[in-house]
N, CA, C and O of each residue as an XYZ file, in Angstrom:
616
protein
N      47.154     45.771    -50.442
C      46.379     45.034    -51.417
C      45.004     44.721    -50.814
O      44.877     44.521    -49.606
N      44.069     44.684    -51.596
C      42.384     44.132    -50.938
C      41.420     43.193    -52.482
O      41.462     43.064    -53.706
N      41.019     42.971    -51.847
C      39.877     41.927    -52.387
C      38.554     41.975    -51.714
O      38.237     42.265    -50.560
N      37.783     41.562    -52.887
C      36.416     42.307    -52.262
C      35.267     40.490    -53.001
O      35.013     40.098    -54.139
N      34.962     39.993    -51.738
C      33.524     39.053    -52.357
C      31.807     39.758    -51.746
O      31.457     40.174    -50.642
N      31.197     39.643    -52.838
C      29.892     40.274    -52.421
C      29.019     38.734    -53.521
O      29.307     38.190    -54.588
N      27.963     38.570    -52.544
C      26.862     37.447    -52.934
C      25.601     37.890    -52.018
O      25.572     38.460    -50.928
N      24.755     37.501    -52.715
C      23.161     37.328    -52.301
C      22.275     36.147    -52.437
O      22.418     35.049    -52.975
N      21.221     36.775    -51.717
C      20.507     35.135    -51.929
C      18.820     35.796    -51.486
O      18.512     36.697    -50.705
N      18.092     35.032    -52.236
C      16.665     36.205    -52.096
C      15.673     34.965    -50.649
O      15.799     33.741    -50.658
N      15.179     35.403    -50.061
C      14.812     34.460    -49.059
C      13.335     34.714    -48.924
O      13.099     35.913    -48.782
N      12.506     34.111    -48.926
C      10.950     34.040    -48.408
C      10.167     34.068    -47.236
O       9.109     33.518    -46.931
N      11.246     35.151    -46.407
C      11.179     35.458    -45.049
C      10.756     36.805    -44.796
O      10.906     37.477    -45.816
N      10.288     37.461    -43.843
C      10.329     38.818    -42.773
C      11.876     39.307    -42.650
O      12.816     38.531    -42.821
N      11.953     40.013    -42.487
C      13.659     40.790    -42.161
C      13.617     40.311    -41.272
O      14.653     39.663    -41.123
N      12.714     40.174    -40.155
C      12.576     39.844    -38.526
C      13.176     38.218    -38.485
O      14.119     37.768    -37.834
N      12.469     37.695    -39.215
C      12.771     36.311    -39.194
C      14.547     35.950    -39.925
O      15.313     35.292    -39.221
N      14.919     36.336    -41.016
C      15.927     36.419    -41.114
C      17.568     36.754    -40.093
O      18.662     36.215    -39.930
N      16.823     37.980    -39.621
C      17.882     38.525    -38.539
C      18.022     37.701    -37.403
O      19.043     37.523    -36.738
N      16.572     37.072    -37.194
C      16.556     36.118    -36.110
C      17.620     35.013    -35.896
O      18.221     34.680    -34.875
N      17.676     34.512    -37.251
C      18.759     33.548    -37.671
C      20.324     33.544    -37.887
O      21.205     32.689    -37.785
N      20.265     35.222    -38.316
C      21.781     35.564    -38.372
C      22.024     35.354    -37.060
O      22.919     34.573    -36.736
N      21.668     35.664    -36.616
C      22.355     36.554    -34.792
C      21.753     35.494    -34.026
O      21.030     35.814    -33.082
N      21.923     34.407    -34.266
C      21.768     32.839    -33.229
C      23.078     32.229    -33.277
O      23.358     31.151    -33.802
N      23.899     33.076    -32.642
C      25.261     31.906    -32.531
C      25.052     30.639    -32.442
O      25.120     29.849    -33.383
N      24.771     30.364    -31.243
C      25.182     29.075    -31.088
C      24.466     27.691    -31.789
O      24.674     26.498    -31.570
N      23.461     28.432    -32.799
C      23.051     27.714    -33.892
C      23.482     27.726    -35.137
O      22.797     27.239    -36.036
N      24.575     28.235    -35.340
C      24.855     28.318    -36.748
C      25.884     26.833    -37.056
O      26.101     26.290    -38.139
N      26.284     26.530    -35.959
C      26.827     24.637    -36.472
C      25.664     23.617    -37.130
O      25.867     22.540    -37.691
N      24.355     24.304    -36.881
C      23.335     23.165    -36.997
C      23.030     23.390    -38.538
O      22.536     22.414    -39.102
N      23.248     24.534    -39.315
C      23.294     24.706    -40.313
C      24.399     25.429    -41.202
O      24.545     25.159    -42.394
N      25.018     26.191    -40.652
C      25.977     26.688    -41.901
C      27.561     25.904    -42.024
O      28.376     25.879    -41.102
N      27.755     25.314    -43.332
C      28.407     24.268    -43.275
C      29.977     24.919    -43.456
O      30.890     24.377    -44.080
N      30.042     26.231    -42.739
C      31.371     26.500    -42.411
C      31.893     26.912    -41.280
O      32.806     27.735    -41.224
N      31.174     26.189    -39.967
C      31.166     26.969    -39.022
C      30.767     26.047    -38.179
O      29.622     25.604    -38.274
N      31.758     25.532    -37.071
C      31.840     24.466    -36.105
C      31.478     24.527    -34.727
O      31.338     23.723    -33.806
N      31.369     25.805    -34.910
C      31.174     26.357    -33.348
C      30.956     27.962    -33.402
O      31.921     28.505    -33.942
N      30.088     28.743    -33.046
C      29.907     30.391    -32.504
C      29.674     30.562    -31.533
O      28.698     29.936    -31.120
N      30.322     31.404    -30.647
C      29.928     31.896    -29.689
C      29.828     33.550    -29.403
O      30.630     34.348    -29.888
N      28.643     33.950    -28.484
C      29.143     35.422    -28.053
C      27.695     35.641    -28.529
O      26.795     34.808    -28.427
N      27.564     37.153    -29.186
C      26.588     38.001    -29.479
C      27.053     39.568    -30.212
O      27.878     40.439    -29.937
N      25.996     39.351    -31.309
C      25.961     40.727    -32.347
C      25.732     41.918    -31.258
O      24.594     42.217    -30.896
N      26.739     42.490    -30.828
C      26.554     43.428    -30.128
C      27.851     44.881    -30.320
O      29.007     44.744    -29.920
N      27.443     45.925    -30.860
C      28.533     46.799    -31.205
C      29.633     47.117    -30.093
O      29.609     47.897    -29.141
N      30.617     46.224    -30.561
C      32.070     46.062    -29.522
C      31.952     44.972    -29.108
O      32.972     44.573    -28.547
N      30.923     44.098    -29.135
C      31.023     42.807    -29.095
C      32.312     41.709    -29.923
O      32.838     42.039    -30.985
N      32.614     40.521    -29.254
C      33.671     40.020    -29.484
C      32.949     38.616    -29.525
O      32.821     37.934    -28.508
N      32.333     38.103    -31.173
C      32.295     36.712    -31.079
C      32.964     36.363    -31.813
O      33.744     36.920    -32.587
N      32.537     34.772    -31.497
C      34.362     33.956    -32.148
C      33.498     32.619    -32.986
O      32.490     31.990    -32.663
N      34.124     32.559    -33.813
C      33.494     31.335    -35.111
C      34.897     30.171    -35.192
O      36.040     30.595    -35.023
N      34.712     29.180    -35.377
C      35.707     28.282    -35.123
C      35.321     27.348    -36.681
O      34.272     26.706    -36.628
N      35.794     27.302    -37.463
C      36.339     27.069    -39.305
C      36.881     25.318    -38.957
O      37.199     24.859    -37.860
N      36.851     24.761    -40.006
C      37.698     23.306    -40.375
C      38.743     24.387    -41.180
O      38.525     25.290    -41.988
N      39.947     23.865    -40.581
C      40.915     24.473    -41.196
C      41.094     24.239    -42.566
O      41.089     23.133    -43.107
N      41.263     25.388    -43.133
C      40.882     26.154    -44.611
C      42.302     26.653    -45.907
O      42.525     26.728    -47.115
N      42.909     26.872    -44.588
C      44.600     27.493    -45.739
C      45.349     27.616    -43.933
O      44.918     27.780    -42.792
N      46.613     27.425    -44.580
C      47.835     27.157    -43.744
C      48.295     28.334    -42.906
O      48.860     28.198    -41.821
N      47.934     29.853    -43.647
C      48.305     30.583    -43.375
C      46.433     31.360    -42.007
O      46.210     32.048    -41.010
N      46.053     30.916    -42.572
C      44.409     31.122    -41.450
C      44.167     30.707    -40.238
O      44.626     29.688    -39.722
N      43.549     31.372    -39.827
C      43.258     30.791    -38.032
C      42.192     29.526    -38.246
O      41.785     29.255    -39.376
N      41.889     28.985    -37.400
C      40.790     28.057    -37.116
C      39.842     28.810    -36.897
O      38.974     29.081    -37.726
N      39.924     29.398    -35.316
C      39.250     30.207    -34.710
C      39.186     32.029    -34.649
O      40.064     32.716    -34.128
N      38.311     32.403    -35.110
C      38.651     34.015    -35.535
C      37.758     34.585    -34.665
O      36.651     34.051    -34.733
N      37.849     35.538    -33.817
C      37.429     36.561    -33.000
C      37.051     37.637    -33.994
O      37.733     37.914    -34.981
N      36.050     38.151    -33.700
C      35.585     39.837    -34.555
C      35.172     40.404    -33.741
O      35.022     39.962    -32.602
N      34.798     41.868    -34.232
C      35.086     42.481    -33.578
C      33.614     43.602    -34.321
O      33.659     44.373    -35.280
N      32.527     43.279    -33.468
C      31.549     44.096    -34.396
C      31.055     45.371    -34.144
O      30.449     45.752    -33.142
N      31.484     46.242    -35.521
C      31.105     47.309    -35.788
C      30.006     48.266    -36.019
O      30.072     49.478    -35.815
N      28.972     47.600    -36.472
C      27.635     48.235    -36.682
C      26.159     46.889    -36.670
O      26.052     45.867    -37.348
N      25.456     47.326    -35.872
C      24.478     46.640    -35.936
C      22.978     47.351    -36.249
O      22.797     48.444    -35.712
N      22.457     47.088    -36.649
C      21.065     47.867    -37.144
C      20.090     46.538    -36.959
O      20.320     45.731    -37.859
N      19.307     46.197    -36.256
C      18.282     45.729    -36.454
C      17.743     45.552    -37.487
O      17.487     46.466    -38.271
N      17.422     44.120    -37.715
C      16.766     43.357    -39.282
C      17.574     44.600    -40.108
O      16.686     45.409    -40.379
N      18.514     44.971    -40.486
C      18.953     45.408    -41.628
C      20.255     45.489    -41.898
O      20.638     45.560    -43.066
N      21.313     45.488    -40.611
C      22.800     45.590    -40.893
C      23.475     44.825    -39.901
O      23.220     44.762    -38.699
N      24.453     44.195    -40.612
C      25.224     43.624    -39.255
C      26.749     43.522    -39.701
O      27.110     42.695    -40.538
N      27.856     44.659    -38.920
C      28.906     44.614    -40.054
C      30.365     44.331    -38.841
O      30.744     45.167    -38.021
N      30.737     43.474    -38.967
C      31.991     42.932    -38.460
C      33.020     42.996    -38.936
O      33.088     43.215    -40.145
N      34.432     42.795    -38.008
C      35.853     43.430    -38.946
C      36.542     41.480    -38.086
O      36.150     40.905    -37.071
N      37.461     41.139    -38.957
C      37.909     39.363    -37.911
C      39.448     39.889    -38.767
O      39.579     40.570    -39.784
N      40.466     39.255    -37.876
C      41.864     38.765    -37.918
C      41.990     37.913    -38.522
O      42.207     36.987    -37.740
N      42.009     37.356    -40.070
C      41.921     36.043    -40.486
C      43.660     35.375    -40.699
O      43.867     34.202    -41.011
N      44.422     36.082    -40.531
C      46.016     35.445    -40.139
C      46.371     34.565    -39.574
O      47.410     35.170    -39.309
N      46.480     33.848    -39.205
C      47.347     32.517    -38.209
C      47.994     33.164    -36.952
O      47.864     32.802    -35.783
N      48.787     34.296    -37.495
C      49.229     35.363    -36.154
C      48.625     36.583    -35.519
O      49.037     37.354    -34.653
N      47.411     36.507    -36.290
C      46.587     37.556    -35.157
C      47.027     39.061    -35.151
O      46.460     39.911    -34.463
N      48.411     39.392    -36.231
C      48.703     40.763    -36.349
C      48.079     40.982    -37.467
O      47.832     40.225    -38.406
N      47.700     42.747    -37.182
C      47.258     43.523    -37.638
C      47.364     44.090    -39.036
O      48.249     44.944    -39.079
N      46.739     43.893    -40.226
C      47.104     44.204    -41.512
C      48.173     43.081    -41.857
O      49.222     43.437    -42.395
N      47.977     41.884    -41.603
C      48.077     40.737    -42.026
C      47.400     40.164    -43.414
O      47.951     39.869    -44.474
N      46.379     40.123    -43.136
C      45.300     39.502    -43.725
C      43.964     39.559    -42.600
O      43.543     38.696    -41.831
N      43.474     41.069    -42.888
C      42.020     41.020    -41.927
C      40.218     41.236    -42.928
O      40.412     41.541    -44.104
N      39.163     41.144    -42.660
C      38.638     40.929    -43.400
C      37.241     41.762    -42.873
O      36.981     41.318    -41.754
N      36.362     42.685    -43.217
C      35.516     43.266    -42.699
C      33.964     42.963    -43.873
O      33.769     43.240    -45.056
N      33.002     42.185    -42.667
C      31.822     41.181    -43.367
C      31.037     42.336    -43.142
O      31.284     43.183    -42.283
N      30.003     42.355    -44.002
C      28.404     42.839    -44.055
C      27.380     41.981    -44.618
O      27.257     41.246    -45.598
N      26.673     42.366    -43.591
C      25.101     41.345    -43.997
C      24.186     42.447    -43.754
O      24.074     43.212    -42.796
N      23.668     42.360    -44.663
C      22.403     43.704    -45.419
C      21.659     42.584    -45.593
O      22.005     41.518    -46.103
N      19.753     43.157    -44.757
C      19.410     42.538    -44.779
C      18.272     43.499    -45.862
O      17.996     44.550    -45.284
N      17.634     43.406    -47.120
C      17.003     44.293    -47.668
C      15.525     43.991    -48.629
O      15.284     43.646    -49.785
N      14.807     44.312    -47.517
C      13.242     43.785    -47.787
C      12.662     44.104    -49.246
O      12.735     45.262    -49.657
N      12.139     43.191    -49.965
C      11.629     43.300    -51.357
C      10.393     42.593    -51.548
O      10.233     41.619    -50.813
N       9.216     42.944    -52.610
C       8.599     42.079    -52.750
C       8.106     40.716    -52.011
O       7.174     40.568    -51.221
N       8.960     39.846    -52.482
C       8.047     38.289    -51.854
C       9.774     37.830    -50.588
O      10.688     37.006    -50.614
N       9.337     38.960    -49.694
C      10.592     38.434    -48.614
C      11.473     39.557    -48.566
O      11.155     40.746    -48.600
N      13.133     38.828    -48.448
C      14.175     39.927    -48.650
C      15.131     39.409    -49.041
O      15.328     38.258    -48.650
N      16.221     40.107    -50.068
C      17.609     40.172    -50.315
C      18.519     40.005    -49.070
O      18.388     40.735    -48.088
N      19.347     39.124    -49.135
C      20.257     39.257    -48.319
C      21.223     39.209    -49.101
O      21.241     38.404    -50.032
N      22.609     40.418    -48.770
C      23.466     40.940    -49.235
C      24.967     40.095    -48.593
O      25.088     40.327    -47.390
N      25.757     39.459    -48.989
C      26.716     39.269    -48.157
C      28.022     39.825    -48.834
O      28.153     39.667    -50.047
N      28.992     40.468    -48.107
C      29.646     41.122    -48.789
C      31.093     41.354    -47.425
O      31.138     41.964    -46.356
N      32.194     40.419    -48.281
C      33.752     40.755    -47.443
C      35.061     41.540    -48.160
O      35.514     41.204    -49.254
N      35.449     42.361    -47.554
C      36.343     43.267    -47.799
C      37.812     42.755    -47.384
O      38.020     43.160    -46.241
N      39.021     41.950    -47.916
C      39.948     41.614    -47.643
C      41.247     42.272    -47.826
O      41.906     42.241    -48.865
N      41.618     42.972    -46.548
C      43.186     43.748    -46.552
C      43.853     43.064    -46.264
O      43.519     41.997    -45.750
N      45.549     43.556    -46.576
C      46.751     43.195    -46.005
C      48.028     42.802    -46.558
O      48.086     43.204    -47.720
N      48.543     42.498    -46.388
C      49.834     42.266    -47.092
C      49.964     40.733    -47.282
O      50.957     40.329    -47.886
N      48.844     39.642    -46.717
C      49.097     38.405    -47.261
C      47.810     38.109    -48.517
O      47.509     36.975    -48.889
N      47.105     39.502    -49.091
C      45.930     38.922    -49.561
C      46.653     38.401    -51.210
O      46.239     37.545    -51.992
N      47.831     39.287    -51.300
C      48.410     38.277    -52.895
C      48.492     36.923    -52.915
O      48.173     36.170    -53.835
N      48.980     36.629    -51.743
C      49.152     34.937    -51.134
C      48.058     34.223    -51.219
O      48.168     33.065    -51.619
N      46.966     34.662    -50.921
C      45.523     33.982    -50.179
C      44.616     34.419    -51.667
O      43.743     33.588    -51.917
N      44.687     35.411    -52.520
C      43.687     36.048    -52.992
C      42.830     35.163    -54.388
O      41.711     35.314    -54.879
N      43.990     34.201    -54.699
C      43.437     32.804    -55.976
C      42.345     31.828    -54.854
O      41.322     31.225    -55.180
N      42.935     31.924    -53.554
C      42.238     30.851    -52.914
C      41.129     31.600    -52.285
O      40.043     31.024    -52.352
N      41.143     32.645    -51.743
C      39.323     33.710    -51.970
C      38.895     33.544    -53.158
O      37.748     33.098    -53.175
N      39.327     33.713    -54.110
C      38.255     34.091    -55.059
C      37.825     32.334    -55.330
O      36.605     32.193    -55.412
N      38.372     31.436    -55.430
C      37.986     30.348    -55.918
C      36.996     29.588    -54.611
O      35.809     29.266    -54.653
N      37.715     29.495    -53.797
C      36.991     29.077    -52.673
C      35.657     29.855    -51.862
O      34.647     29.238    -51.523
N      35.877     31.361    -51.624
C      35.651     31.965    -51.006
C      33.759     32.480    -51.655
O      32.825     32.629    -50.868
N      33.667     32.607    -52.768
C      32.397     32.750    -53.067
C      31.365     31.391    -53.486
O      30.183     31.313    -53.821
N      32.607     30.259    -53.252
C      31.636     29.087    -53.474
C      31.369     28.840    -51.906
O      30.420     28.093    -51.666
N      32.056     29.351    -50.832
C      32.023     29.511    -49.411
C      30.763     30.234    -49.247
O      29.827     29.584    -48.783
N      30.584     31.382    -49.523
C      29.406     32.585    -49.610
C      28.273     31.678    -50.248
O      27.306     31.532    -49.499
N      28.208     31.183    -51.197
C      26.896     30.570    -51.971
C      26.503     29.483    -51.185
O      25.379     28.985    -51.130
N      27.841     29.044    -50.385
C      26.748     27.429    -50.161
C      26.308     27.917    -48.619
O      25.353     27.277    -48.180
N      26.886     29.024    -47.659
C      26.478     29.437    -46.646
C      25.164     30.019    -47.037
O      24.220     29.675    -46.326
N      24.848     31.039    -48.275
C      23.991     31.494    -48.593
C      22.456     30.257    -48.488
O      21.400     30.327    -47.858
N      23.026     29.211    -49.440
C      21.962     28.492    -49.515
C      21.319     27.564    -48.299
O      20.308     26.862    -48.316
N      22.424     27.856    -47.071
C      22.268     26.910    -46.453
C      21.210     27.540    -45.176
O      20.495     27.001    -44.332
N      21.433     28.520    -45.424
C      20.493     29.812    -44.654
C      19.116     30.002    -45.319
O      18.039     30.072    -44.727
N      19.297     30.065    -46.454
C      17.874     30.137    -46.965
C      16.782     28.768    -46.584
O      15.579     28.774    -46.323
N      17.757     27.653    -46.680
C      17.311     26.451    -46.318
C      16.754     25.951    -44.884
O      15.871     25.208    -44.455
N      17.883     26.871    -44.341
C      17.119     26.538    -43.114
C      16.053     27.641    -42.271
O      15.644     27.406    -41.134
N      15.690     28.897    -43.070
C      14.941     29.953    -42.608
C      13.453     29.555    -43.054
O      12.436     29.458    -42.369
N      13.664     29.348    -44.473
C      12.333     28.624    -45.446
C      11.699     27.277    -44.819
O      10.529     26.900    -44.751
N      13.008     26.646    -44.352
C      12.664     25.203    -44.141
C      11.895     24.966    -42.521
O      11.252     23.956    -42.232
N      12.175     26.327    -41.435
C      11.988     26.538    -40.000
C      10.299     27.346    -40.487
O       9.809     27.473    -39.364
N       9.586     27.725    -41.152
C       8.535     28.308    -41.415
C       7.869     28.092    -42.669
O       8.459     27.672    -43.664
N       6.401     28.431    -42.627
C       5.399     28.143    -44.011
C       5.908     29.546    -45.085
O       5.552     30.685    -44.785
N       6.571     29.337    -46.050
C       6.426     30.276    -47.117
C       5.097     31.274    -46.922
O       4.107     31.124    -46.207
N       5.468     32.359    -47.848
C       4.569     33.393    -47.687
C       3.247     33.026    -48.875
O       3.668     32.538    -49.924
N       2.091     33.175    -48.807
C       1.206     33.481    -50.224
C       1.395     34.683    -51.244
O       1.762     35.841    -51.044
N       0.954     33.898    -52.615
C       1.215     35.020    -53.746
C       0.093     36.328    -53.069
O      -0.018     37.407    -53.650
């Protein structure tokens, strides 16, 4: 079984400046209000770990990923164990952040892919939770990228 959340959010930034922000672990407690702790680095085979207020019974706190593709200011795509037991095709979840320059700034794309055999279990509480999760991370990034620099001129 899989489930799929995809959200965006248009930002008044450089790709440069954006990416800057994704890929600051150990700043993302200071703003994204789902996320207590990061550590490590966007690095392909890299292993960072995000630490959650526990969310559902069956979920980790702390999730290790495991990242797959990185592209400079434009891609950053990670695969995490989101199970409680850490086995495989449980419930695992593979993120992308597309970062995609337009007009006044750029699109940012966020977009999770959910396999496994617990996603029937979990999949009312993704969809309900999980993109109001995406929107308010969304906004909370824009807030603090816009809010760290002067907007651009028309």
């Amino acid at each position: 079984m899989a489930a799929e959340l995809r959200t965006s959010v248009d930002i008044d930034a450089s790709p440069e400046r954006v990416w800057q922000v994704l890929t600051d672990l150990p700043t993302y407690p200071e703003w994204n209000p789902f996320i207590t702790r990061a550590e490590g680095t966007f690095a392909v085979g890299g292993r960072p770990s995000f630490t959650l207020p526990h969310m559902h019974a069956l979920m980790r706190d702390t999730l290790r990923a495991t990242v797959l593709e990185v592209v400079p200011d434009r891609r950053l795509r990670f695969r995490m164990r989101l199970a409680g037991f850490g086995v495989p095709g449980l419930l695992d979840a593979e993120h992308t952040l597309t970062v995609a320059p337009q007009d006044r700034g750029v699109r940012l794309w966020e977009e999770a892919r959910f396999r496994g055999l617990l996603v029937p279990l979990v999949s009312r509480s993704l969809n309900r939770h999980g993109s109001l999760a995406f929107e308010a991370m969304n906004a909370a990034l824009k807030e603090r990228i816009e809010g760290l620099q002067p907007t651009r001129a028309d």
